[in-house]
C-alpha positions as CSV (number, residue, x, y, z in Angstrom):
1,X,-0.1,19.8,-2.2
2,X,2.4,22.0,-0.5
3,X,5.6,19.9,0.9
4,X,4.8,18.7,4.7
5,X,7.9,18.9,6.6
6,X,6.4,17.9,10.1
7,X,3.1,16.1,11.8
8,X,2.3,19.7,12.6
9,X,2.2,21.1,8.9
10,X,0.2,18.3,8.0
11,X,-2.5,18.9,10.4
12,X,-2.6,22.7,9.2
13,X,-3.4,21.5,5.9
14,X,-6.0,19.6,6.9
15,X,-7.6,22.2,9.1
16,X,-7.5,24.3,5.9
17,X,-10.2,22.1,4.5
18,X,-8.0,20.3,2.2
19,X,-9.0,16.4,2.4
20,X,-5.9,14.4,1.9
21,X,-8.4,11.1,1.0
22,X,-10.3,13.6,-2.0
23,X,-7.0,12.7,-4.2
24,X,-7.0,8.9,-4.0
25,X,-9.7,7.3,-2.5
26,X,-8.3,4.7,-0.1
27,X,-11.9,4.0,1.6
28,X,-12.2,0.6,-0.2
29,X,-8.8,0.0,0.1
30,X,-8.4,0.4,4.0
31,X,-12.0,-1.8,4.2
32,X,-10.7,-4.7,2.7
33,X,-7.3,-4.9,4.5
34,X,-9.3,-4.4,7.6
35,X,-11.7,-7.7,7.1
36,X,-8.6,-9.6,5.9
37,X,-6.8,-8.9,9.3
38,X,-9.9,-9.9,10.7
39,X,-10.4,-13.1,9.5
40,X,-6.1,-13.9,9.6
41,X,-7.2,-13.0,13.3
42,X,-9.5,-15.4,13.8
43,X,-6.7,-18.2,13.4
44,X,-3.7,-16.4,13.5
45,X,-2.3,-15.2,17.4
46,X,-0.5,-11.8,17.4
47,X,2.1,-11.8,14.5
48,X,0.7,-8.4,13.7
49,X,3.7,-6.9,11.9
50,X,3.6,-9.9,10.0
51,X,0.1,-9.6,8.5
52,X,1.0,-5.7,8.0
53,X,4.1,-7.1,5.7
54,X,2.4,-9.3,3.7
55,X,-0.4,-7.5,2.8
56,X,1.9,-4.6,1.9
57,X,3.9,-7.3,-0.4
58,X,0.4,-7.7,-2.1
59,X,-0.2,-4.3,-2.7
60,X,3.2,-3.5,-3.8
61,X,2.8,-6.2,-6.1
62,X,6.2,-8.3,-4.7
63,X,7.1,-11.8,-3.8
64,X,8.1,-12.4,0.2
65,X,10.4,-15.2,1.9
66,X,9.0,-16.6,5.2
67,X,12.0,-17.4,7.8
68,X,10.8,-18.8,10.5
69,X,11.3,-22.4,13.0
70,X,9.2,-24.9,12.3
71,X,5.3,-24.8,13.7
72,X,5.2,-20.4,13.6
73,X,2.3,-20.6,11.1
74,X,4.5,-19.6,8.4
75,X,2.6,-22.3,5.7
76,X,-0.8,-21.9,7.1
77,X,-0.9,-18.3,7.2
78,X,0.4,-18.3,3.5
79,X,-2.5,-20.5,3.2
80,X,-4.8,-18.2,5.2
81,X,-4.7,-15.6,3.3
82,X,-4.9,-17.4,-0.4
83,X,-8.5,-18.2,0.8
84,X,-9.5,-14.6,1.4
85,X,-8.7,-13.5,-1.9
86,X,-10.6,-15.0,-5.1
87,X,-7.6,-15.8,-6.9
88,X,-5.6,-19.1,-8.2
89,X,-3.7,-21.3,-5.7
90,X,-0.9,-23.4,-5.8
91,X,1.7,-25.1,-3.1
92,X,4.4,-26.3,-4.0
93,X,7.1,-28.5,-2.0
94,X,10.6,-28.4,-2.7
95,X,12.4,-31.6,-2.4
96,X,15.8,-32.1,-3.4
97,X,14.8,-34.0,-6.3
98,X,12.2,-31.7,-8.1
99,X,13.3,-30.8,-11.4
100,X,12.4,-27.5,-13.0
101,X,9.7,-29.3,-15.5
102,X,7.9,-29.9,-11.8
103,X,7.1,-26.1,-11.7
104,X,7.0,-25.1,-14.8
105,X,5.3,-27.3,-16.7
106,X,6.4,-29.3,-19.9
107,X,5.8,-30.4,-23.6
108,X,4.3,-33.9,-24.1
109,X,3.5,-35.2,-26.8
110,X,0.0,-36.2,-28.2
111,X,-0.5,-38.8,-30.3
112,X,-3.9,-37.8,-31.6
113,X,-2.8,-34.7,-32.9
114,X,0.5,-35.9,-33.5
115,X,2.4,-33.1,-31.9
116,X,3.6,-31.8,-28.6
117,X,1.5,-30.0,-26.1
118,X,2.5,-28.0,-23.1
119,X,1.3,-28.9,-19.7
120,X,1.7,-25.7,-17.9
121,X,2.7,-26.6,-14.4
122,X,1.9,-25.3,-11.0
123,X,3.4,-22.1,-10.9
124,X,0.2,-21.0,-13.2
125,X,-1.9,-19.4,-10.8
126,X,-1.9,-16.2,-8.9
127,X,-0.3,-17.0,-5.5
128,X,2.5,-19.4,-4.8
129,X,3.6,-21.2,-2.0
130,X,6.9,-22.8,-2.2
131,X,7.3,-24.3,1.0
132,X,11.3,-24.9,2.1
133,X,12.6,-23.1,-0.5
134,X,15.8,-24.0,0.0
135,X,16.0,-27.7,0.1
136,X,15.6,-27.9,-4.2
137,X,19.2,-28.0,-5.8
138,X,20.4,-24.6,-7.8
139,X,19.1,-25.8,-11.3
140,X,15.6,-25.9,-9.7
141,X,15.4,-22.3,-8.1
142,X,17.2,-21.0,-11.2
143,X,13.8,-21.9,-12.8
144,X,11.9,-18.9,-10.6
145,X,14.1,-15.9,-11.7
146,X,12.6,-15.4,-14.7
147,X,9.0,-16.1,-13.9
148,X,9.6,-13.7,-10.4
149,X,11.0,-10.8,-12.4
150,X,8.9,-10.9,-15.4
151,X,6.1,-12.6,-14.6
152,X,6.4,-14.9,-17.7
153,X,8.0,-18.3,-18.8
154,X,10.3,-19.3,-21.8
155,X,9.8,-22.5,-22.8
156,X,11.1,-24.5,-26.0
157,X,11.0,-21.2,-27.6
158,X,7.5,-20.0,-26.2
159,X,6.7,-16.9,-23.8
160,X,4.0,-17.6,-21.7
161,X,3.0,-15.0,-19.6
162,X,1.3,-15.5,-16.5
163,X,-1.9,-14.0,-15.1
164,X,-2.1,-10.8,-12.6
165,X,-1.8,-11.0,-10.0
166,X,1.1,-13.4,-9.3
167,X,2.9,-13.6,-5.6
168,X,5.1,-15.8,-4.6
169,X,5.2,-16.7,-0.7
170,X,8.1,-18.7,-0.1
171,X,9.5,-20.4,3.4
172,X,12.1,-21.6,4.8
173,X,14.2,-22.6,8.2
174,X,16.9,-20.8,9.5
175,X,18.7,-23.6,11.1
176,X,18.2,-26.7,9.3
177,X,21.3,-27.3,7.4
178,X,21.2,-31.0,6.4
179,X,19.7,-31.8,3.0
180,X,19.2,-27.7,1.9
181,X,21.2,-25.5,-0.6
182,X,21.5,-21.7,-0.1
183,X,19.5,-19.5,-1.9
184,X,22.1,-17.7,-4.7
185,X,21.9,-14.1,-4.1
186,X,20.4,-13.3,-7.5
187,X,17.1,-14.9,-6.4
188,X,17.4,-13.4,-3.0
189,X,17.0,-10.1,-4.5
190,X,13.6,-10.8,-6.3
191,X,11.7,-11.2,-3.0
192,X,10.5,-8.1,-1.9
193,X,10.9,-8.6,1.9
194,X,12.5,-11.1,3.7
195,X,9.5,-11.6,6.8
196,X,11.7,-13.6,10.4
197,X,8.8,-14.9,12.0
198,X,9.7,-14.9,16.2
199,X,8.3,-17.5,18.7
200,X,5.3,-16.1,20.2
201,X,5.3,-14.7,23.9
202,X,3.5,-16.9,26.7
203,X,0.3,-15.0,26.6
204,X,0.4,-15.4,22.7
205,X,1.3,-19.6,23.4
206,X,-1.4,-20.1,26.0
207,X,-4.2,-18.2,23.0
208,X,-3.1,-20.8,20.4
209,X,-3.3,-23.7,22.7
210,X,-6.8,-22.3,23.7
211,X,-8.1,-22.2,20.2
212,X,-6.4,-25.9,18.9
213,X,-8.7,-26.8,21.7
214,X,-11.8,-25.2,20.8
215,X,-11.8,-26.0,17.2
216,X,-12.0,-29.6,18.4
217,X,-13.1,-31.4,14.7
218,X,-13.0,-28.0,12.9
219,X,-10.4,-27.3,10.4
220,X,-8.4,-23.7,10.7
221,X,-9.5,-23.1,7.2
222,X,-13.4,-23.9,7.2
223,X,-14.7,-20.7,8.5
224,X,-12.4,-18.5,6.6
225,X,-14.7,-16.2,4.1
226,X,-13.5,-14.9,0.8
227,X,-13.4,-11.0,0.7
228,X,-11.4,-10.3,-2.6
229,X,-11.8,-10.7,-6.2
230,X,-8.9,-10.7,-8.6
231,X,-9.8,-7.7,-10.3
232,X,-9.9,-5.5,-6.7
233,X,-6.3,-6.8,-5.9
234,X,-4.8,-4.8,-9.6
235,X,-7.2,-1.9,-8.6
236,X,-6.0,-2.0,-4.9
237,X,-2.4,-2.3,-6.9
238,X,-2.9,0.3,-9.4
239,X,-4.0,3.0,-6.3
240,X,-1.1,2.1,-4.4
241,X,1.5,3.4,-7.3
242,X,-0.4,6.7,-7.4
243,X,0.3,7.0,-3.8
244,X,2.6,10.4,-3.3
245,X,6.5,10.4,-2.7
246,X,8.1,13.6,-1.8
247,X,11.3,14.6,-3.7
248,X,13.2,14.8,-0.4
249,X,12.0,11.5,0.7
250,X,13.5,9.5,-2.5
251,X,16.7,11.0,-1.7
252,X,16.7,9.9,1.8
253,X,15.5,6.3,0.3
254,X,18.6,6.4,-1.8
255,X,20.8,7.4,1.2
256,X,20.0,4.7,3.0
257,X,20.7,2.4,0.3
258,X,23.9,3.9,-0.9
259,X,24.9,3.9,2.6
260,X,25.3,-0.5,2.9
261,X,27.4,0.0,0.0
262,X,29.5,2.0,2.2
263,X,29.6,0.7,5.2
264,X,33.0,-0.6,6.5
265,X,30.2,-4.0,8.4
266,X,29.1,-4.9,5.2
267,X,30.9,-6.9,2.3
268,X,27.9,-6.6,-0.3
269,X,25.9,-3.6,-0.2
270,X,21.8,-3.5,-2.0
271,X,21.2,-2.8,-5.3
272,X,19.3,0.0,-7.3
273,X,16.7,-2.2,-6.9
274,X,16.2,-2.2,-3.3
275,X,15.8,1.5,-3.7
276,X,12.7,0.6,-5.5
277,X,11.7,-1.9,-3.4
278,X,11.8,0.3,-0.5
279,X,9.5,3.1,-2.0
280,X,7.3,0.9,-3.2
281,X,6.8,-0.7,0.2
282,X,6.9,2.4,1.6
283,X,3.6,3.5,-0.7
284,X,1.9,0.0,0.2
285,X,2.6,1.0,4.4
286,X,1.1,4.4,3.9
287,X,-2.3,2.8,1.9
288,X,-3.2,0.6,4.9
289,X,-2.6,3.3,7.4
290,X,-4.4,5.2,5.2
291,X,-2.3,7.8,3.8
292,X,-2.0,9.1,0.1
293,X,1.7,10.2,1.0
294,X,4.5,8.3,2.6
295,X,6.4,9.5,5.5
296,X,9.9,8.6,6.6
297,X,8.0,6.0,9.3
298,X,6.9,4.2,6.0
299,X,10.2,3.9,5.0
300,X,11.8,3.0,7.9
301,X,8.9,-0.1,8.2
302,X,10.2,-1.0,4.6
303,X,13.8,-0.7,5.2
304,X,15.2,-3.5,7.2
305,X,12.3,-6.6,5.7
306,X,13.4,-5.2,2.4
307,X,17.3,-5.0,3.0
308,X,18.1,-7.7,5.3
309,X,18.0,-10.6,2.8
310,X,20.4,-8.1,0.1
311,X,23.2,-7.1,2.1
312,X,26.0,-9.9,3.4
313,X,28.0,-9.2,6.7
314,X,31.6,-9.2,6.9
315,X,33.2,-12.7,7.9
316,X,34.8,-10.8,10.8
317,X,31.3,-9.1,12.2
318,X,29.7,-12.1,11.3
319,X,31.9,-14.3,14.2
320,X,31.2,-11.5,16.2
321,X,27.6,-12.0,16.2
322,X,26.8,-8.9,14.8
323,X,23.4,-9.2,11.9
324,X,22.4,-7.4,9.1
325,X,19.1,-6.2,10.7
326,X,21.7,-4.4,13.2
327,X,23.7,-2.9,10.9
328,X,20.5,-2.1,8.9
329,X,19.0,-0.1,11.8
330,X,22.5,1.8,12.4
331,X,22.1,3.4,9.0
332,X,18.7,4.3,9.5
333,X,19.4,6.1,12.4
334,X,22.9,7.9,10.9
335,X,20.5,9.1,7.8
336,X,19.3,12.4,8.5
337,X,15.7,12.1,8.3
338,X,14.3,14.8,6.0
339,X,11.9,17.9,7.8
């Protein structure tokens, strides 16, 4: 494939009879994410970009953090979309007295066979909800770094490692201070986006009233159908890393990201591994648009859910009100795109 430079170029290429799907096929792909908006739909009012973010966390293969007021459907959308995929599900709450052995699992000992035997705990399964993240202590989220990074667990000695695919969905409230603990920056950085879920508009309220009052006896869940199998998410997965990345576009990825370590707003700018973050969000965006390339609109899309939660304001343009998805948006927009 010759470089495309504009909207224009790319059209020429295709009028030249060269199919951009005939390299990965994306068909399936773009099926399936279509009947899982679908059936979010049927519950879920608006929150589009939402939907769009976390099923572009699934096919990039990364955990997300839920911010959002209580009663946005953060927890029931998490929920949601476990039951249209055919995988292992588990919730679990975070209190401020669950201890890591609550997640992870622990050795007991059996007195038939007169030796210990791990109990694996809930964070065995595919998809995770950990609902109010941050109201465990420190010694408690310390437990997920390893088993978010490297999908495995050390235990009295003993790797485990943990079946594919495995997401976490985390939430947590933005203004509740009493009886939570702030997240610690290292685990900050293992979430692939960072998803602030708004209030919805009045048209948006009056829909969800509407349907609370037509399911009447009916559950949200009940008439949710399963449309994925385990083994279609690591295809979906596998296609989505094949996806193509310009050279011109990694170095505008990396631009960006340099750029928060240098900007004057900022005290702590994003890691190398936001950079991958970002192009690998950027590849899931282009698969359910259905693309085989990513543009510089992909990117933008995964910039600020991808940076927002790795970057820390100033103290001086914090009391100013100024907010990382601000500052975020005013590198984008310094970064000459590439053409």
């Amino acid at each position: 494939m010759e470089n495309f430079e504009t909207p224009e170029n790319t059209q020429e290429t295709t009028n030249e009879n060269v199919n951009f799907q005939s390299r990965i096929d994306l068909g399936k792909l773009q099926e399936s994410i279509a009947a899982i908006k679908e059936e979010l739909g049927s519950v879920i009012v608006g929150q589009h970009k939402m939907i769009d973010q976390l099923l572009v966390a699934i096919l990039s293969n990364g955990h997300v953090l839920l911010e959002g007021v209580p009663g946005v459907a953060k927890t029931i959308t998490a929920k949601l979309l476990a039951k249209t995929i055919n995988i292992g599900f588990s919730r679990i709450q975070f209190t401020p007295d669950l201890m890591p052995s609550d997640i992870l699992g622990t050795s007991v000992f059996d007195l038939k066979k007169s030796e210990f035997e791990f109990k694996k705990g809930p964070i065995f399964s595919n998809l995770i909800l950990i609902d109010e993240i941050n109201r465990a202590p420190a010694k408690t989220q310390a437990a997920l770094f390893e088993v978010m990074e490297e999908r495995q667990i050390t235990i009295d000695g003993k790797q485990f490692i943990l079946d594919t695919p495995f997401l976490v969905i985390a939430t947590q409230n933005p203004i509740e201070q009493e009886g939570t603990y702030r997240l610690p920056e290292a685990q900050l950085d293992r979430f692939l986006f960072k998803i602030t879920i708004d209030y919805p508009k009045l048209e948006e309220e009056i829909s969800i009233i509407q349907r609370e009052h037509t399911l009447q006896n009916q559950g949200k869940l009940d008439n949710i159908k399963t449309l994925l199998s385990a083994d279609e998410i690591r295809n979906y997965q596998s296609l989505v890393k094949q996806i193509i990345v310009e050279p011109q576009l990694l170095q505008y990825i990396a631009k960006v990201v340099v750029n928060t370590r240098e900007n004057a707003f900022l005290y702590l700018g994003a890691s190398p591994r936001a950079s991958i973050a970002i192009l690998n969000a950027a590849k899931g965006f282009a698969a359910i648009r259905g693309r085989d390339f990513v543009t510089p609109e992909d990117i933008k899309d995964a910039a600020i859910p991808v940076l927002q939660h790795r970057v820390i304001v100033t103290p001086e343009r914090e009391m100013e009100g100024i907010t990382s998805v601000e500052i975020i948006r005013q590198i984008i927009e310094s970064v000459e795109i590439p053409r």
